[in-house]
LUMNU-554582 format. One record per residue (C-alpha): residue in three letters; x, y, z. Coordinates in Angstrom, 2 decimals. Each point is the difference from the previous one (the first is absolute). Example, Ala and Ser with C-alpha at 12.3 -4.5 7.8 and 13.67 -1.06 7.14 Angstrom:
BEGIN
("ala"; (12.30; -4.50; 7.80))
("ser"; (1.37; 3.44; -0.66))
//
This chain:
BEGIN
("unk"; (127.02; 95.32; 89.73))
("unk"; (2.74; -2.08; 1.25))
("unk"; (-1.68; -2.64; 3.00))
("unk"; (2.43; -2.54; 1.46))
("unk"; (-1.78; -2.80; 0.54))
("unk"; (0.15; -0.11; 4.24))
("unk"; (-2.15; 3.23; -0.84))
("unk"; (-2.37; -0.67; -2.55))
("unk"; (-3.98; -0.35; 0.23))
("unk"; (-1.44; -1.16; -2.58))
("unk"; (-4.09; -1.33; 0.91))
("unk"; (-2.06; 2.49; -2.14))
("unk"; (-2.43; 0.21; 2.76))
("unk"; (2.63; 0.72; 2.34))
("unk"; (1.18; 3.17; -2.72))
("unk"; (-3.58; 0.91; -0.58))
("unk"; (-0.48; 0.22; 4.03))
("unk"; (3.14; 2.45; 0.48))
("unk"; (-1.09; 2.26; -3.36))
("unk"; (-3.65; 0.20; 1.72))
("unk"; (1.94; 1.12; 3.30))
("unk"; (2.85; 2.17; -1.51))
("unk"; (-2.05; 1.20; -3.24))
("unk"; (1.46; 3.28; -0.45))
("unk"; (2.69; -0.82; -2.55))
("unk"; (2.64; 1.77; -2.48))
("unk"; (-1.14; -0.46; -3.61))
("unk"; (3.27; 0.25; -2.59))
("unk"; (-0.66; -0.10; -3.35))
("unk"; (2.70; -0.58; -2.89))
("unk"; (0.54; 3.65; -0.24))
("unk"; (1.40; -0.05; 3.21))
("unk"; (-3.37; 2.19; 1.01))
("unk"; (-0.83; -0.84; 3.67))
("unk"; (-3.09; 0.59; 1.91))
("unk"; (-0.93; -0.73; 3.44))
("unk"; (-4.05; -1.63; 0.28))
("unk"; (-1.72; -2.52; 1.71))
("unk"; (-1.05; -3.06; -2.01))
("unk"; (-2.37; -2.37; 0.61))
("unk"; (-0.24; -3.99; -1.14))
("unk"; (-2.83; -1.17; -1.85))
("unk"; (-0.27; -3.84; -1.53))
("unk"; (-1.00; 1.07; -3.82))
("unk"; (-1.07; -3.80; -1.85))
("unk"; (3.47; -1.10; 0.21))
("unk"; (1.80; 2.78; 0.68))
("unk"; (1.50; 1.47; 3.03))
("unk"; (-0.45; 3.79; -0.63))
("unk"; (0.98; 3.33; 2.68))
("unk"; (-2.06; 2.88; -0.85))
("unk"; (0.14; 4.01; 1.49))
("unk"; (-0.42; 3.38; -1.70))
("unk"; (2.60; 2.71; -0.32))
("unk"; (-0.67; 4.27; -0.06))
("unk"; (-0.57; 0.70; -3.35))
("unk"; (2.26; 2.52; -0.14))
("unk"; (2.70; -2.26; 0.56))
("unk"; (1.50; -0.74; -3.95))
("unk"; (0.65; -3.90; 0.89))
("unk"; (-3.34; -0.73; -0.51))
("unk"; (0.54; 1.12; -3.86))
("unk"; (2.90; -2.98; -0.55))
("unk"; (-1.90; -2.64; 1.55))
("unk"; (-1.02; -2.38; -3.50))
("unk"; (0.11; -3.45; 0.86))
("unk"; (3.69; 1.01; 1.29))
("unk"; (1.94; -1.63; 2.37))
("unk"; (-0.25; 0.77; 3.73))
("unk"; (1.32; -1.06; 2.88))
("unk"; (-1.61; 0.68; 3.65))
("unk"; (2.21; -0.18; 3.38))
("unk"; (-1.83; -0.31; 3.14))
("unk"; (2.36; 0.82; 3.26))
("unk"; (-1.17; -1.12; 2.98))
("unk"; (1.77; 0.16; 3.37))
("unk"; (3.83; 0.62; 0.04))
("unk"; (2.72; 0.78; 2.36))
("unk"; (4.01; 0.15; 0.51))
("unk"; (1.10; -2.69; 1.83))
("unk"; (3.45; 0.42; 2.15))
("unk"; (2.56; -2.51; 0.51))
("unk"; (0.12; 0.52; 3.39))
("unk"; (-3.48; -1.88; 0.76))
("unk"; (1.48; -3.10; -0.66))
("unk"; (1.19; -2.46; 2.39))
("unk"; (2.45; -1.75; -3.16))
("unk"; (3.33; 2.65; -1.35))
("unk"; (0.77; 1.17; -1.93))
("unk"; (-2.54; 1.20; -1.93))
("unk"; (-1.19; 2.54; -2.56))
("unk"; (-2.72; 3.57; 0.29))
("unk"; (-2.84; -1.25; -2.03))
("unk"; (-3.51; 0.70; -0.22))
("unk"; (-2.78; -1.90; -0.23))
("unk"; (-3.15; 0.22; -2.20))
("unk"; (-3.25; -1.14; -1.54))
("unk"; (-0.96; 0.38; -3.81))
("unk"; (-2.07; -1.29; -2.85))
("unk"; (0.88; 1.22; -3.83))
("unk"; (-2.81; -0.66; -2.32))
("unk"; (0.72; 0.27; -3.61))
("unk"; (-2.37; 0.30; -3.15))
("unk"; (-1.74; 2.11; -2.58))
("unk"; (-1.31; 3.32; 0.94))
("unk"; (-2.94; 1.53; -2.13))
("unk"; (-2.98; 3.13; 0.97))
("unk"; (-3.28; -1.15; 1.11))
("unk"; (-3.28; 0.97; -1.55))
("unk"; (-1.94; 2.32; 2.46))
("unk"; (-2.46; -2.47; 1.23))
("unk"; (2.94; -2.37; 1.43))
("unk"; (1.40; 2.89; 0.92))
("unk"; (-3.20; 1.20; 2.59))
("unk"; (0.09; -3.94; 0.90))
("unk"; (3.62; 0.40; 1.48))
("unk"; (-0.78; 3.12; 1.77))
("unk"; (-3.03; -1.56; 2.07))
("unk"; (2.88; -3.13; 0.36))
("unk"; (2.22; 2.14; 1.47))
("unk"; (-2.29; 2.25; 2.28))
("unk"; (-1.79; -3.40; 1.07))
("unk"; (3.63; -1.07; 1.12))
("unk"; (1.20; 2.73; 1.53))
("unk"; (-2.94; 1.95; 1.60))
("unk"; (-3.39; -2.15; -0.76))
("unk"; (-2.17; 2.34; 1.99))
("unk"; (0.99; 2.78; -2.03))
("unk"; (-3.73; 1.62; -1.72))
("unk"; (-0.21; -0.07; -3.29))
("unk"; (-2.77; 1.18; -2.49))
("unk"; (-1.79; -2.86; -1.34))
("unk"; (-2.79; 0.98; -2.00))
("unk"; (-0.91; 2.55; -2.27))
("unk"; (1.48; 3.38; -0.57))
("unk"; (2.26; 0.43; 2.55))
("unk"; (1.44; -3.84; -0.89))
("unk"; (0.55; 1.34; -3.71))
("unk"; (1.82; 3.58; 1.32))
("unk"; (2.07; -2.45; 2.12))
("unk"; (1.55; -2.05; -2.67))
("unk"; (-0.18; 2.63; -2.60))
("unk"; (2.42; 1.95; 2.71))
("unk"; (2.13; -3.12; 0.89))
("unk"; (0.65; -0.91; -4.07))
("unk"; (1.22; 3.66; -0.87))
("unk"; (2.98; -0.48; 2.71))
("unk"; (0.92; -3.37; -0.85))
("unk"; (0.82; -2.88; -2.14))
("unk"; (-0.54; -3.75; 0.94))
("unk"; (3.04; -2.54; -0.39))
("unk"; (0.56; -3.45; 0.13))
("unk"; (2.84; -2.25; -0.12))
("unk"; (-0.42; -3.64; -1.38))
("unk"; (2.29; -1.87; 2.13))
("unk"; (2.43; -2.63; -1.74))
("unk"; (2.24; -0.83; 3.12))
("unk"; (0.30; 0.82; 3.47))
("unk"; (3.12; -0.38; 2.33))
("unk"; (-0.23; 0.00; 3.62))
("unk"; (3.17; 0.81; 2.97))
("unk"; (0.13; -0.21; 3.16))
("unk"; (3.63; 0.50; 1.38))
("unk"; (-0.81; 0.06; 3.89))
("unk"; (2.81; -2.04; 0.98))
("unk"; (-1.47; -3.52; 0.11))
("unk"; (3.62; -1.31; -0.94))
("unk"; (1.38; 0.83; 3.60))
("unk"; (0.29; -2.26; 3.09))
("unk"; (-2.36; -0.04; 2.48))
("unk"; (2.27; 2.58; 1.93))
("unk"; (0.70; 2.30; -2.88))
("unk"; (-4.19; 0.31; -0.23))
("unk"; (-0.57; 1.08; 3.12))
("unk"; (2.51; 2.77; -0.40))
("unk"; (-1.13; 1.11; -2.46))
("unk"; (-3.69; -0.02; 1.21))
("unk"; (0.88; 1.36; 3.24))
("unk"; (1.97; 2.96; -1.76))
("unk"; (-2.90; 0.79; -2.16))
("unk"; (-2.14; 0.40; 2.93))
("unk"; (2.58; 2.09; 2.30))
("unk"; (0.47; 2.81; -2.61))
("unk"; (-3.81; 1.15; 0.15))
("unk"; (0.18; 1.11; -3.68))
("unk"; (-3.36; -0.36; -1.98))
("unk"; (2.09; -1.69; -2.67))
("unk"; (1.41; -2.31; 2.13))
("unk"; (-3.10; -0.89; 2.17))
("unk"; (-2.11; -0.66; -3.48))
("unk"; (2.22; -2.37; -1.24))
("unk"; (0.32; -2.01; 3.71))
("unk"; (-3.77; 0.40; -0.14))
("unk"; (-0.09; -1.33; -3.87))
("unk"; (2.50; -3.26; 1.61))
("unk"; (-2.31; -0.69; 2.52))
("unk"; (-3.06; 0.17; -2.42))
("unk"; (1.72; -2.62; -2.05))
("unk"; (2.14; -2.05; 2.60))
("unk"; (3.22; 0.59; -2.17))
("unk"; (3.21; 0.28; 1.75))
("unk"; (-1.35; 0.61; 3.04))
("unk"; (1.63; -1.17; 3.45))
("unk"; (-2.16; -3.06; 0.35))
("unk"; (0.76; -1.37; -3.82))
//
């Protein structure tokens, strides 16, 4: 991923917070197979790793060997128009938040596999029932395991962009900021909302 350096974040903890935020992510593998799955960060020993499941059904699964992977996670983004700023002339642009994380992708043995499922329902809906003893607990996983396969990628390096502007005057900022907000578009207001979150490039920097 190409970062100039005005853009680039590079604190781990600062990557790990945006993946935990922004975890759905596009998985590419060196076949050029793509699949679209939230991931989730877990500290292994010394090793950073981002683990999810795919359908079984889906053939990518079948490649993954210790392979290299790469995982993009998107956060907000929108198109940015010249005429917000105060300075001319300038360029239509667009502004956006990203982290790539790169490593080696291999299948997960079933129990890991049940582990990430109860990470991901505890993340997304916690007070979600599930069976926890038992019979029914042993129909539930038995069910879960014949639709899908655990995967995790071992990450090796992560690269971090933010390209909101924070090269611009003073002036050009607020422009910018104050045509994000006037077009009322979800895209738009996410990323003003993601600026304000973070204090970049906003009106007051």
């Amino acid at each position: 991923m190409f970062v100039p350096a005005p853009f680039a974040f590079k604190e781990q903890h600062e990557q790990l917070a945006f993946i935990d935020e922004y975890a759905f992510a596009v998985l590419v593998s060196q076949d050029m197979q793509a699949t679209h799955i939230p991931l989730l960060a877990r500290q292994e020993g010394d090793d950073l790793v981002l683990e999810g499941h795919v359908a079984r059904a889906n053939p990518h699964w079948k490649q993954l060997n210790n392979t290299e992977a790469l995982a993009v996670f998107a956060g907000p983004h929108a198109y940015i128009s010249p005429t917000w700023y105060a300075s001319a002339p300038n360029v239509p642009t667009w502004n956006y938040v990203a982290v790539h994380a790169k490593g080696y992708l291999n299948a997960m043995d079933d129990a890991s596999t049940l582990d990430v499922i109860d990470r991901i329902m505890d993340k997304f809906e916690p007070a979600m029932a599930r069976p926890t003893a038992g019979t029914d607990q042993a129909d539930y996983q038995q069910k879960l395991l014949r639709g899908i396969v655990g995967i995790q990628l071992k990450v090796t390096s992560l690269q971090g962009v933010r390209k909101l502007g924070q090269h611009k005057s003073a002036d050009d900022k607020a422009g910018v900021y104050s045509g994000l907000r006037n077009t009322g578009r979800h895209d738009a207001l996410d990323l003003v909302d993601y600026m304000q979150r973070n204090n970049i490039a906003c009106p007051q920097d």
